[in-house]
C-alpha positions in Angstrom: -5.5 8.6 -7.2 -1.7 8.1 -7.5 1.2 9.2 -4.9 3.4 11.3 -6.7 5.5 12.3 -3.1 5.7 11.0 0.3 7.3 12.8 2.7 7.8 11.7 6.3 9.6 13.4 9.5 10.3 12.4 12.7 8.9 8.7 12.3 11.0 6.1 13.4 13.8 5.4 11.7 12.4 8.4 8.8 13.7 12.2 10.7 13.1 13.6 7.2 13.0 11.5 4.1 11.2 12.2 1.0 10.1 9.8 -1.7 8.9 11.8 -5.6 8.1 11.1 -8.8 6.8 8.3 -7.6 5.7 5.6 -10.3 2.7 3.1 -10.4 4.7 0.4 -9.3 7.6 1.1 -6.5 9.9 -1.5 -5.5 12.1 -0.7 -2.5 15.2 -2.7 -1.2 17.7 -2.1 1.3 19.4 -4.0 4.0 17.5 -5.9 7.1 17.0 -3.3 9.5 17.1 0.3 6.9 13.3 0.8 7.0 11.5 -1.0 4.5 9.1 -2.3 7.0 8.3 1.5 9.0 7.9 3.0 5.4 4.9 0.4 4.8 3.9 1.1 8.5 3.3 4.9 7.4 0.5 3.9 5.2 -0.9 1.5 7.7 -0.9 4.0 10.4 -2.5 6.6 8.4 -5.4 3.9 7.5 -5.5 2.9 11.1 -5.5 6.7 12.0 -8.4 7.4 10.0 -10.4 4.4 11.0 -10.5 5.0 14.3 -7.7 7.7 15.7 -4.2 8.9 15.8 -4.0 7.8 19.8 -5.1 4.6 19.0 -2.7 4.1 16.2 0.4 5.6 18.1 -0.4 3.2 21.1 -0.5 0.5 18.9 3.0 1.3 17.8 4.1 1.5 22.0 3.1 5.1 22.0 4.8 8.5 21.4 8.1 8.2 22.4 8.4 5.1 20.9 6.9 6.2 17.2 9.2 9.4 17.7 12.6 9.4 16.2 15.0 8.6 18.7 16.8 12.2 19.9 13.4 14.0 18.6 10.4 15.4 20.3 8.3 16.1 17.5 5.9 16.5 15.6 5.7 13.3 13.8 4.9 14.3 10.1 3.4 12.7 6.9 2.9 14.5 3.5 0.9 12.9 0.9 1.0 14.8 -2.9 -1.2 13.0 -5.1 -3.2 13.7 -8.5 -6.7 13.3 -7.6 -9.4 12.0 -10.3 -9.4 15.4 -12.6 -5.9 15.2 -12.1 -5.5 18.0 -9.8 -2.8 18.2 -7.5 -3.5 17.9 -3.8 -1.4 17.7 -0.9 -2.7 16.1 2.8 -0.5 17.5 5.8 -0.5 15.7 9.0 0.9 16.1 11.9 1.0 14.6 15.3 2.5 16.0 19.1 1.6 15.6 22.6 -1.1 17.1 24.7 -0.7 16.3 28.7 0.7 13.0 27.4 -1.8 12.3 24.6 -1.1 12.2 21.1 -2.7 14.8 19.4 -3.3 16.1 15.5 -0.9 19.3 15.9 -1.9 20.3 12.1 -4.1 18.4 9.4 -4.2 19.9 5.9 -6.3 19.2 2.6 -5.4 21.2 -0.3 -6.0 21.4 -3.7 -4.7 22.9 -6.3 -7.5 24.7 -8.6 -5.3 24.8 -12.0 -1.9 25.8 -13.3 -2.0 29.3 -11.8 -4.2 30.9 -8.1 -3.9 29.7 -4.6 -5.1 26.5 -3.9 -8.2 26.0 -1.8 -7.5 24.3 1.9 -10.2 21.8 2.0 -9.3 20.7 5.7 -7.2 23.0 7.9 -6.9 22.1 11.2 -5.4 22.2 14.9 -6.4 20.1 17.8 -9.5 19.3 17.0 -10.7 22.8 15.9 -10.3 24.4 12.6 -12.1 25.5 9.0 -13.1 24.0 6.4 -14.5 24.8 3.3 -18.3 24.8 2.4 -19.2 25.4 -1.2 -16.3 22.7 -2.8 -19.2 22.4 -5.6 -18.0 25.7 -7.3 -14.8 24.1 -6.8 -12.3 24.6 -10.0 -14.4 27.8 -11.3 -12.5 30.8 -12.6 -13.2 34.1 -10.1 -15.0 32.1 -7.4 -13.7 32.6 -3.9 -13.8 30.2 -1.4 -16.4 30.1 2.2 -14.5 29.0 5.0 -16.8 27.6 8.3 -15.5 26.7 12.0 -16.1 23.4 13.0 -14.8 21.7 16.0 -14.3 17.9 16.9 -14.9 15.8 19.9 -11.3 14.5 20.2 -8.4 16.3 19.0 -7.1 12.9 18.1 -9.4 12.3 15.5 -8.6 13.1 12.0 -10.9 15.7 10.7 -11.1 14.3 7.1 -12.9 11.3 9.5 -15.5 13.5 11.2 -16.2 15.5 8.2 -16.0 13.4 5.4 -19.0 11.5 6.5 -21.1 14.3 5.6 -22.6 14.8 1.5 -21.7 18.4 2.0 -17.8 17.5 2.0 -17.5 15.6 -1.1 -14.1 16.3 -2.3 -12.7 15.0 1.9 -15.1 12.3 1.5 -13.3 11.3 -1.5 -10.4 11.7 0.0 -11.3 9.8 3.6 -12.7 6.7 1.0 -9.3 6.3 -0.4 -7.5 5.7 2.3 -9.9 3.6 3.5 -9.4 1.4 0.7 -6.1 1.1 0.6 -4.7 -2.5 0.7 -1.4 -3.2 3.0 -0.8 -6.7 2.7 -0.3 -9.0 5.8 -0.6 -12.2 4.4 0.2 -15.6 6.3 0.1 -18.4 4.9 -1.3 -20.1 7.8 -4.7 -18.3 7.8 -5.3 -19.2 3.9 -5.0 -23.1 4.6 -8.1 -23.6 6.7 -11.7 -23.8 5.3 -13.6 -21.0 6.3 -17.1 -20.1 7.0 -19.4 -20.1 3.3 -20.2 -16.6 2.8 -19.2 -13.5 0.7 -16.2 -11.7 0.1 -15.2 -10.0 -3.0 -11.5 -8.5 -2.3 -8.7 -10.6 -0.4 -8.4 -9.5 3.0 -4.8 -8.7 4.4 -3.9 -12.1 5.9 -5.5 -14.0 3.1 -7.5 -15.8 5.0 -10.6 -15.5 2.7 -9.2 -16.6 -0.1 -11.2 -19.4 -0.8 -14.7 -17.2 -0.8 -13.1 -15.0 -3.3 -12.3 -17.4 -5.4 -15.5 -18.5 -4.8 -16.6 -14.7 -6.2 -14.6 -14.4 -8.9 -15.6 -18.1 -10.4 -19.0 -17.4 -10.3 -18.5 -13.3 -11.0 -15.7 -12.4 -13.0 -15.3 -16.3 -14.8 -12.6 -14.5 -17.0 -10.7 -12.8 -14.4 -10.8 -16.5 -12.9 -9.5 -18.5 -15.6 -6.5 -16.0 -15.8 -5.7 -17.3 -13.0 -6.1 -20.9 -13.3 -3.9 -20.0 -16.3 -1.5 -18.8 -14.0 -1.8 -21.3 -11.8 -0.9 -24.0 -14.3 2.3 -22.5 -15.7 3.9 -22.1 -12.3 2.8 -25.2 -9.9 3.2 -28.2 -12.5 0.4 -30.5 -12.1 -2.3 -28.7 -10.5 -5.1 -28.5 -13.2 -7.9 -26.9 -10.8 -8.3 -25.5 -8.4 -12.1 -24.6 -6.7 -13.6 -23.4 -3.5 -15.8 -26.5 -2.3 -18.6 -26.2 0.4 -18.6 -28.8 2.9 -21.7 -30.2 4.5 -21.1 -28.2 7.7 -21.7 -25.1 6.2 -18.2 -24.2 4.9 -15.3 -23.5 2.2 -12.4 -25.6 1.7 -10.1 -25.1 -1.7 -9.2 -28.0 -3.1 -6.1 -28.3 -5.7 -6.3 -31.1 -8.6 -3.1 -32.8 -9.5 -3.5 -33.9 -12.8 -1.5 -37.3 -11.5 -3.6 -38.1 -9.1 -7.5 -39.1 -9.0 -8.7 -37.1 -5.8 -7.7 -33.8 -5.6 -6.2 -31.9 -2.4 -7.4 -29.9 0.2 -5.4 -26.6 1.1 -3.6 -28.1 4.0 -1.7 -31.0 2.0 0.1 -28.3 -0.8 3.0 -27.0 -0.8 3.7 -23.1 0.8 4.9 -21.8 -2.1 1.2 -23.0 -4.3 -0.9 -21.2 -1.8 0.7 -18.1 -1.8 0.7 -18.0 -5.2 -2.7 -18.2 -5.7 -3.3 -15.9 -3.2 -1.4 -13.5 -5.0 -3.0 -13.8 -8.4 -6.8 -13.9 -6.6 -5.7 -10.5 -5.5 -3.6 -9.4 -8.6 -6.3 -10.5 -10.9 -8.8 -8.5 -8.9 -11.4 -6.5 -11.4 -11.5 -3.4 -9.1 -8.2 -3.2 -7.8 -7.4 -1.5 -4.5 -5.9 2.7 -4.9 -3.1 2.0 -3.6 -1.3 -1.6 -2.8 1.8 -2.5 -0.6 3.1 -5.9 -0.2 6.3 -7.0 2.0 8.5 -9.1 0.6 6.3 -11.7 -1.8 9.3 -13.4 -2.5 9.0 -15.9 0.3 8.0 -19.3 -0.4 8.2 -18.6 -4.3 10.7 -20.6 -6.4 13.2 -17.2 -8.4 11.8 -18.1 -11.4 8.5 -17.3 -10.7 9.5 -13.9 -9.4 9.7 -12.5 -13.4 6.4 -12.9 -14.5 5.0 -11.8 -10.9 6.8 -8.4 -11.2 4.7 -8.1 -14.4 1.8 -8.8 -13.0 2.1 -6.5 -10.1 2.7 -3.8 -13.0 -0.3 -5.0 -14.8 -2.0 -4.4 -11.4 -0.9 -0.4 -11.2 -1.4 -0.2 -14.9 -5.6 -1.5 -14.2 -5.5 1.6 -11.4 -4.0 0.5 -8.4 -0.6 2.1 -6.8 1.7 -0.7 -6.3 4.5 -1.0 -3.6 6.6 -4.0 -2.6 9.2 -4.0 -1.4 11.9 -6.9 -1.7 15.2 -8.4 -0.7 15.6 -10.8 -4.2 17.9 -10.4 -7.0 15.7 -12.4 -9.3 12.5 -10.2 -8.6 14.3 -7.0 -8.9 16.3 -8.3 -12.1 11.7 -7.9 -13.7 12.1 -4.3 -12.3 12.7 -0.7 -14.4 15.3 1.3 -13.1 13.0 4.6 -12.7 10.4 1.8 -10.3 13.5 1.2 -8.1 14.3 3.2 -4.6 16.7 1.8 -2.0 16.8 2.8 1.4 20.1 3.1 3.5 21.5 4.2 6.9 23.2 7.3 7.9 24.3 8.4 11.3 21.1 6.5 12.2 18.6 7.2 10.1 17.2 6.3 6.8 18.0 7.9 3.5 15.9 7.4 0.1 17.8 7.5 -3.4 16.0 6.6 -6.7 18.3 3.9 -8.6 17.7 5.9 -11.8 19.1 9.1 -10.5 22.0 6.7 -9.5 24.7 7.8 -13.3 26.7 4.5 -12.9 23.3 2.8 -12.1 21.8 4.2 -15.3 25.0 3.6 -17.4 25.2 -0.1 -16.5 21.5 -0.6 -16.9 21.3 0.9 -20.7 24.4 -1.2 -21.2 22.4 -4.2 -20.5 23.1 -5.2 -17.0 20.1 -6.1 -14.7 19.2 -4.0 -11.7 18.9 -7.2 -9.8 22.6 -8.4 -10.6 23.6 -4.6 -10.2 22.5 -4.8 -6.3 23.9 -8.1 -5.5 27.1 -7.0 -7.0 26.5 -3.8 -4.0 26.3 -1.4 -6.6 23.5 0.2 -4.7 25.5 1.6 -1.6 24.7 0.8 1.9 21.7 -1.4 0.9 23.2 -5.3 1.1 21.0 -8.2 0.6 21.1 -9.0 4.1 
């Protein structure tokens, strides 16, 4: 699956804001406070949504009015248009309001379209818990067929009804669907949770603090040995010195990674290296994943990392989306957006209080500059891209 348009109303800081032609790899900048933050918040509250319910995951965001743009009542709206695996277009509409002070799904659409010409098929259409939804999807894409639309109703009207029906084999294409969002990636990573060793056991993808990074390395050395050595590879370009590094078990029953320095005879548990050397590896455990994750979003990796490291990472992200995973990260670094495309870049700015979205290539003196050899990274810190500063 890949995101061609996101399109977002009435949440927070984003009354109506759309994002298209989206690329594999989107890097966003703007200024502290313009939105880059609540537009990686959208795809974490549509995972948290789906995996347990749009109350919950308004309440964790200090409820309705809170999530709301300020002056707005509602509804809160998200769009997702997307090429699904036969590279059919689909669109996912939902949107949330108030019932007697609950947050409710108002409407909740799955559509597809069935070719270059015919109405598409709705999937999923639904309204406060109750709606239809279609029930032979396996003649789906036939020429002349028409579709057979059930009523179903749901417990709560909060819960998202590609939730309660995608768990059934009879709704393959919304189980599809529900699995991708489940799989979505949005990084959380802290430092602080990758240091200590963890309990031995199994974990083949890098959860979103990190902090089981040292039982997927564990995986991919014993897995993927390859994929692994990449990443030693890695490893020894950018943190002179360190020569190994491995996942040890300890005699209580648990992982500790330990870093070699080639200058020194014993090598180093977690705790004693440098920020910046953990969260690269980190990083490249997850970017050298062999199934990457649909869809990826990562705040800011910048932090820690010395600017010319930032280069080859942007690569690697790319490498990432080219392997199958949707990349987004957004960024407040020069250096990291100098390793950027023009047509990969979006900034965010605000208006009258809210945010708007350009893409840098639509920018003409953007464009100009950039086939003339200039560097989008030097382009923004000269404030070429208006109303989104460094800082």
């Amino acid at each position: 699956m890949r995101i061609e348009a996101l399109e977002i109303k009435n949440f927070r800081l984003f009354r109506a804001a759309k994002l298209t032609n989206l690329p594999r790899l989107t890097i966003v900048v703007g200024a502290n406070g313009s939105g880059k933050s609540t537009l990686f918040d959208v795809f974490s509250f549509l995972k948290e949504s789906l995996s347990h319910n749009v109350a919950q995951a308004v309440a964790r965001r200090g409820g309705f009015g809170e999530l709301v743009s300020r002056g707005e009542s509602g509804p809160i709206g998200i769009t997702v248009k997307f090429r699904e695996s036969s590279g059919r277009l689909a669109v996912y509409i939902l949107n949330i309001s108030q019932q007697d002070g609950r947050p409710v799904v108002e409407r909740e659409i799955l559509r597809y379209k069935r070719g270059s010409y015919g109405a598409a098929w709705h999937f999923v259409n639904f309204s406060r818990g109750k709606g239809t939804a279609i029930t032979n999807e396996a003649v789906y894409g036939q020429d002349n067929v028409e579709q057979e639309r059930e009523e179903f109703e749901l417990e709560d009207p909060s819960i998202l009804a590609i939730k309660g029906l995608g768990q059934f084999r009879g709704f393959r294409i919304v189980s599809e669907f529900r699995s991708l969002i489940e799989n979505w990636h949005i990084s959380d990573f802290h430092i602080s949770d990758a240091r200590p060793s963890v309990e031995a056991g199994y974990a083949e993808h890098l959860s979103n603090r990190g902090d089981n990074v040292a039982q997927v390395a564990r995986f991919l050395h014993k897995h993927y040995p390859e994929r692994f050595n990449h990443v030693l590879e890695a490893m020894r370009r950018r943190a002179p010195g360190v020569s190994q590094v491995e996942a040890k078990p300890t005699e209580d029953g648990r992982l500790v990674l330990r870093f070699q320095d080639g200058s020194f005879k014993d090598p180093f548990i977690a705790r004693y290296v440098s920020d910046g050397t953990i969260k690269m590896f980190a990083y490249l455990v997850l970017l050298y994943d062999p199934k990457p994750y649909p869809l990826l979003a990562v705040e800011e990796p910048e932090n820690q990392l010395y600017p010319e490291l930032l280069l080859e990472l942007v690569e690697e992200f790319r490498d990432y989306a080219r392997r199958g995973g949707q990349v987004f990260v957004s960024t407040h670094s020069p250096d990291f957006l100098n390793g950027a495309r023009l047509e990969e870049v979006f900034w965010l700015a605000k208006q009258d209080g809210y945010t708007t979205v350009q893409r840098a290539s639509d920018n003409k003196t953007l464009a100009n500059l950039v086939d003339e050899g200039d560097l989008p990274g030097a382009l923004w810190k000269q404030g070429l891209f208006e109303g989104a500063g460094l800082r």
